[in-house]
GUBANU-327566 format. One record per residue: residue number from 1; x, y, z of N, C-alpha, C, CB in turn; residue in one letter; chain. Coordinates in Angstrom, 1 decimal, decimal comma. Glycine has a CB too. Layout:
N
VONU resi    n_X    n_Y    n_Z   ca_X   ca_Y   ca_Z    c_X    c_Y    c_Z   cb_X   cb_Y   cb_Z resn chain
VONU  NUM      X      Y      Z      X      Y      Z      X      Y      Z      X      Y      Z    a     A
...
***
This chain:
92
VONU resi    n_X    n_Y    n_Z   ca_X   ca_Y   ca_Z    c_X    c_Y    c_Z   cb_X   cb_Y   cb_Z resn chain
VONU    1    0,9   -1,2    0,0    0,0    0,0    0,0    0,9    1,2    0,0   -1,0    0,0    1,2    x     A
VONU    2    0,5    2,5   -1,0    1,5    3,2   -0,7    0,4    4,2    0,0    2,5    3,7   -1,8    x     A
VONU    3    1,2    5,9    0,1    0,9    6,8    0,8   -0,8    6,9    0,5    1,7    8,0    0,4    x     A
VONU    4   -0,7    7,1   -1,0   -1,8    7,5   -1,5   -3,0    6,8   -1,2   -1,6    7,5   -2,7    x     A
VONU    5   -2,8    5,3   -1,4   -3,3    4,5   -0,8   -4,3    4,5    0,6   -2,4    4,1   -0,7    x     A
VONU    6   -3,0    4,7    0,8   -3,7    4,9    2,8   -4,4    6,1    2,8   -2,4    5,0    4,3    x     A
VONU    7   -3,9    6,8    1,6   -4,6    8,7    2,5   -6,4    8,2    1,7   -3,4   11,2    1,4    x     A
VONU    8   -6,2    7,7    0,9   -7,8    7,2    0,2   -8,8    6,6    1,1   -7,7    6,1   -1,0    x     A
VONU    9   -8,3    5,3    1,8   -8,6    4,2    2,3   -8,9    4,9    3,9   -7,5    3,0    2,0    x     A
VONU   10   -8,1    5,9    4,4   -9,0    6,5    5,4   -9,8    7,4    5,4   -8,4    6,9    6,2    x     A
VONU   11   -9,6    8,3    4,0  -10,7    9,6    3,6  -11,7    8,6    3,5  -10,5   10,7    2,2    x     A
VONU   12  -11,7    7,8    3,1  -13,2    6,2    2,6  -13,6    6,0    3,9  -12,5    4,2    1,8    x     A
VONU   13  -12,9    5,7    5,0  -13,7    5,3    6,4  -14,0    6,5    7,3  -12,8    4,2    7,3    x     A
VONU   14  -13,6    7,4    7,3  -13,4    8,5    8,0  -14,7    9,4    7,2  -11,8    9,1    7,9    x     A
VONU   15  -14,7    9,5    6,1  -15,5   10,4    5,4  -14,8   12,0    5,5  -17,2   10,3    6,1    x     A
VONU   16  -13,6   12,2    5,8  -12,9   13,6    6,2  -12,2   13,1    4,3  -11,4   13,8    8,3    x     A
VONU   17  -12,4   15,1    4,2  -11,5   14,8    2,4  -10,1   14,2    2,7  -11,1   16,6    1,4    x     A
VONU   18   -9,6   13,9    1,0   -8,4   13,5    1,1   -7,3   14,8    1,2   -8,3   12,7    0,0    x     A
VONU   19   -7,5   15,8    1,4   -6,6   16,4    1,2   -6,2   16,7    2,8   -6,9   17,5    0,2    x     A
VONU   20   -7,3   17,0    3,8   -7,1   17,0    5,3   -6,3   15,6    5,4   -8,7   17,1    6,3    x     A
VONU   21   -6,9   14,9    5,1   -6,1   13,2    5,4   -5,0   13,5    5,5   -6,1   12,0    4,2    x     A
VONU   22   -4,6   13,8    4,2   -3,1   13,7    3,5   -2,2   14,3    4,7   -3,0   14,9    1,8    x     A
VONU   23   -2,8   15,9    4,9   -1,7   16,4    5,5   -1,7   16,1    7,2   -1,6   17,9    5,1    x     A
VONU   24   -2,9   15,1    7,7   -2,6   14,6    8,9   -1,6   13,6    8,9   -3,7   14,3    9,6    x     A
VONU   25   -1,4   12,2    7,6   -0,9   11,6    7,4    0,6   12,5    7,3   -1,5   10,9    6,7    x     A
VONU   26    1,0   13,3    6,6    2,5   14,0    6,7    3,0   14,6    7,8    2,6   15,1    5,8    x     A
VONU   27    1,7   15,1    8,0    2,0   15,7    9,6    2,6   14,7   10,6    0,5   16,2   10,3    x     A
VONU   28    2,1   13,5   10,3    2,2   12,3   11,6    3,3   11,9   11,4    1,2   10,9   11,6    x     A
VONU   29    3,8   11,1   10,2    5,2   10,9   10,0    6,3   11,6   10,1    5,4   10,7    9,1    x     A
VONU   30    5,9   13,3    9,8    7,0   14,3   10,1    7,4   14,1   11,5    6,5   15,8    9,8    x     A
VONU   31    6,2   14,1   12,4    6,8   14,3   14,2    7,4   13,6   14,6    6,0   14,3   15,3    x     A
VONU   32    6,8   11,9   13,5    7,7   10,7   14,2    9,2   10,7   13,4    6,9    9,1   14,0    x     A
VONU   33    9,9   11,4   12,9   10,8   11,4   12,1   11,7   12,7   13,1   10,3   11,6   10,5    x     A
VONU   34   10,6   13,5   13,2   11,9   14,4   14,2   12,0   14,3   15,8   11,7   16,2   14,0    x     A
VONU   35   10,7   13,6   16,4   11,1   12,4   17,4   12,3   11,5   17,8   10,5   11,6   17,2    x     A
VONU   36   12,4   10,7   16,6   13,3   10,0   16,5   15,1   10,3   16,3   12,8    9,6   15,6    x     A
VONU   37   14,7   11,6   15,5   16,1   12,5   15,5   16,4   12,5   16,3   16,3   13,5   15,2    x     A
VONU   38   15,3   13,4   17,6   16,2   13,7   18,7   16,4   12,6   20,0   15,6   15,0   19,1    x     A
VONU   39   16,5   11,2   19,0   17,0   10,2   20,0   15,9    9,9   20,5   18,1   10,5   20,9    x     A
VONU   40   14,0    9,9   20,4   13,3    9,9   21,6   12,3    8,7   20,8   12,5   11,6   22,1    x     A
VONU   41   11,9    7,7   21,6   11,5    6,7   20,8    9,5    7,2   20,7   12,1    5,0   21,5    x     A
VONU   42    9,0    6,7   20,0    7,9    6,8   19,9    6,7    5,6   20,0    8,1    7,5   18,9    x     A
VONU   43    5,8    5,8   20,9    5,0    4,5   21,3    3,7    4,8   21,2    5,1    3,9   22,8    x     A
VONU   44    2,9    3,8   20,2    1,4    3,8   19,9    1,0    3,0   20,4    0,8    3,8   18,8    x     A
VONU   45    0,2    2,8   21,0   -0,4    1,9   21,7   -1,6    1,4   20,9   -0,7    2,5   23,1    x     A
VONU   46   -1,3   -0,2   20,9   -2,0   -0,9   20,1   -1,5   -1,2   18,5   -3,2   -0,1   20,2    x     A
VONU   47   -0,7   -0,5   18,5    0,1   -0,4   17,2    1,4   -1,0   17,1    0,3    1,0   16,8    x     A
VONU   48    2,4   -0,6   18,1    3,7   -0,6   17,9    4,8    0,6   18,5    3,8   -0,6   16,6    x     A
VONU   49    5,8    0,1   18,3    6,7    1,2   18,8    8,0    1,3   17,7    7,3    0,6   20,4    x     A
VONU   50    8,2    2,8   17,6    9,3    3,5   16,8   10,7    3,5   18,1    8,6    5,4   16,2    x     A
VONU   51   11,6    3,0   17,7   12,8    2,8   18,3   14,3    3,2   17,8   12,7    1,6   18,4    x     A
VONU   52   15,2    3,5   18,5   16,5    3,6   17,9   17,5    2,4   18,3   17,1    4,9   18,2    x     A
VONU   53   18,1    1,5   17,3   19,0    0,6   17,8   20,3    1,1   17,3   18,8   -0,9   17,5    x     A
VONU   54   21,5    0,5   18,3   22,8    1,5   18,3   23,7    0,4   17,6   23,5    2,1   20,0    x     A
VONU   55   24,5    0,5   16,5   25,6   -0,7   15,9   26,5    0,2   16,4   25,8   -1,2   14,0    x     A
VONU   56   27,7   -0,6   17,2   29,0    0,0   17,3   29,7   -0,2   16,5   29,6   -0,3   18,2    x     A
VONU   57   30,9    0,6   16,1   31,6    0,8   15,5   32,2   -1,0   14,9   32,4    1,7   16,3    x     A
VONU   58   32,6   -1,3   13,6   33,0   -2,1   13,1   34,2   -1,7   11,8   31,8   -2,6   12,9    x     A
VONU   59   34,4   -2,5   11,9   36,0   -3,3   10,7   35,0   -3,8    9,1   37,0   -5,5   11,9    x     A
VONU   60   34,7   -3,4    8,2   34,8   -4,0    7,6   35,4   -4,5    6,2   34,2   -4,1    7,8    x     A
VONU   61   35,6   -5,2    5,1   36,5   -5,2    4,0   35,3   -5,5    2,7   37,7   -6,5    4,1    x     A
VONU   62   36,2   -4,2    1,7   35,9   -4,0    0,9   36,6   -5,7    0,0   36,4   -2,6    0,7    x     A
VONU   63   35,7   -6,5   -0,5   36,4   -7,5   -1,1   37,1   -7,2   -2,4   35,5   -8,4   -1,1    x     A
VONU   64   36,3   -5,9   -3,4   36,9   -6,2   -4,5   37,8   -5,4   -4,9   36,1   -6,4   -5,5    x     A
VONU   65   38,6   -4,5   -4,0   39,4   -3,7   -3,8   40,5   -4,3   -2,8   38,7   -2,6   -3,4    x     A
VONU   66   40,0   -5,4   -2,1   41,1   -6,4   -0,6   41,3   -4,7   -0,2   43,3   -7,8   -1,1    x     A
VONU   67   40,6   -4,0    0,7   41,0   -3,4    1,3   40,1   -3,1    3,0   41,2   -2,5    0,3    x     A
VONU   68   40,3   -2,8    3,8   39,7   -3,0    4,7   38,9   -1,4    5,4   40,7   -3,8    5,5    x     A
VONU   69   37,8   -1,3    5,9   37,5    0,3    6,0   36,7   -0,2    7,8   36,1    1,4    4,1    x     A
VONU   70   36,4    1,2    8,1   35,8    1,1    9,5   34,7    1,8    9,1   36,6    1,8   10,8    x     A
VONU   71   33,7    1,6    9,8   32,8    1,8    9,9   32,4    2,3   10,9   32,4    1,0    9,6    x     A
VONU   72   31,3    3,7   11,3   31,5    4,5   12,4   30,4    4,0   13,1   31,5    6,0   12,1    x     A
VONU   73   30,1    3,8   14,4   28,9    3,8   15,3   27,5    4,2   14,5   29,2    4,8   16,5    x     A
VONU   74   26,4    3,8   14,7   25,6    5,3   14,0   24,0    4,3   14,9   25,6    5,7   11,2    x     A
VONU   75   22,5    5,0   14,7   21,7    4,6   15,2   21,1    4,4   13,9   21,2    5,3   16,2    x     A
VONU   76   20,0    3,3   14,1   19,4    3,1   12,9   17,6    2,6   13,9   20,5    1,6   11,8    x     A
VONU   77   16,8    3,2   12,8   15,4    2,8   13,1   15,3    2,0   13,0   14,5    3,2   12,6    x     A
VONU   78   14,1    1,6   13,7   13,7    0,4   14,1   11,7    0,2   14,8   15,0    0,1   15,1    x     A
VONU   79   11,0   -0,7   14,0   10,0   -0,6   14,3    9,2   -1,8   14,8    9,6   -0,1   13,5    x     A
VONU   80    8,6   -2,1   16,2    8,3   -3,2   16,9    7,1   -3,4   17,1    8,9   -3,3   18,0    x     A
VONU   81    6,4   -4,1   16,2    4,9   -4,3   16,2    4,3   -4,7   17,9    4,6   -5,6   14,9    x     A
VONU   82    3,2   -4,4   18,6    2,8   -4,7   19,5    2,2   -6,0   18,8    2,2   -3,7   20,2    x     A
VONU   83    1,5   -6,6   20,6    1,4   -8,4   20,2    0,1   -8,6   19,6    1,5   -9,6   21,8    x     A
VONU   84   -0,8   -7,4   19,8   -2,2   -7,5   18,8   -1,9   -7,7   17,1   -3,1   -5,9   19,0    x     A
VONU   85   -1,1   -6,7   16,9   -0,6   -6,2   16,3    0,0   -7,8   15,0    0,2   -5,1   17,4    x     A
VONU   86    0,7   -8,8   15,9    1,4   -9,7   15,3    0,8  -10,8   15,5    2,6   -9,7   15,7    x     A
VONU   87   -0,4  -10,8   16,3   -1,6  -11,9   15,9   -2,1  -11,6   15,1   -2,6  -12,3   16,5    x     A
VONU   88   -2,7  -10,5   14,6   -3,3  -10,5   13,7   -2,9  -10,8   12,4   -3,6   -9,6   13,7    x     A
VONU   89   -1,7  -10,1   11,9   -0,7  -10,8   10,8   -0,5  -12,1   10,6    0,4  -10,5   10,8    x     A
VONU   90   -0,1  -12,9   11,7   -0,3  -14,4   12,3   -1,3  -15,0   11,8   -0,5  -14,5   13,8    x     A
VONU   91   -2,5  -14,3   11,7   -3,2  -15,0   11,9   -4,4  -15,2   10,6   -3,6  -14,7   13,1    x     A
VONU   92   -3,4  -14,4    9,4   -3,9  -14,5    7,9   -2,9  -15,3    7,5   -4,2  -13,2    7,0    x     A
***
């Protein structure tokens, strides 16, 4: 499903136009994106949770060059369905 998608499929259940949709749907992703920036995780309840996981620093090699490079620390998103959430999927 993409954006569009979803902004249709809730203006359809909601009966609110697509264009309000749209920009609550931008709106929503925007906060959880600068949330996240600032390191802060984000929790819906009933939904899931937006998270940051930390890779430490690593070694790794370039094979087709045989050369070897490091790789810096960094955080990477991460999203953890709640358990309603993964029965349900489960359970099609």
């Amino acid at each position: 499903m993409t954006k569009v998608e979803l902004v249709r499929a809730i203006s359809k259940k909601t009966g609110i136009d697509q264009p309000s949709v749209l920009a609550c749907v931008e709106a929503a992703m925007d906060t959880i994106k600068e949330t996240m920036v600032s390191k802060e995780n984000v929790y819906l309840r009933g939904f899931g949770t937006f998270d940051l996981k930390h890779r430490a620093q690593k070694t790794a090699r370039n094979i087709s060059k045989n050369t070897t490079m490091v790789i810096a620390a960094h955080d990477i998103p991460h999203f953890k369905p709640c358990k309603e959430f993964l029965e349900a999927v489960s359970a099609e």
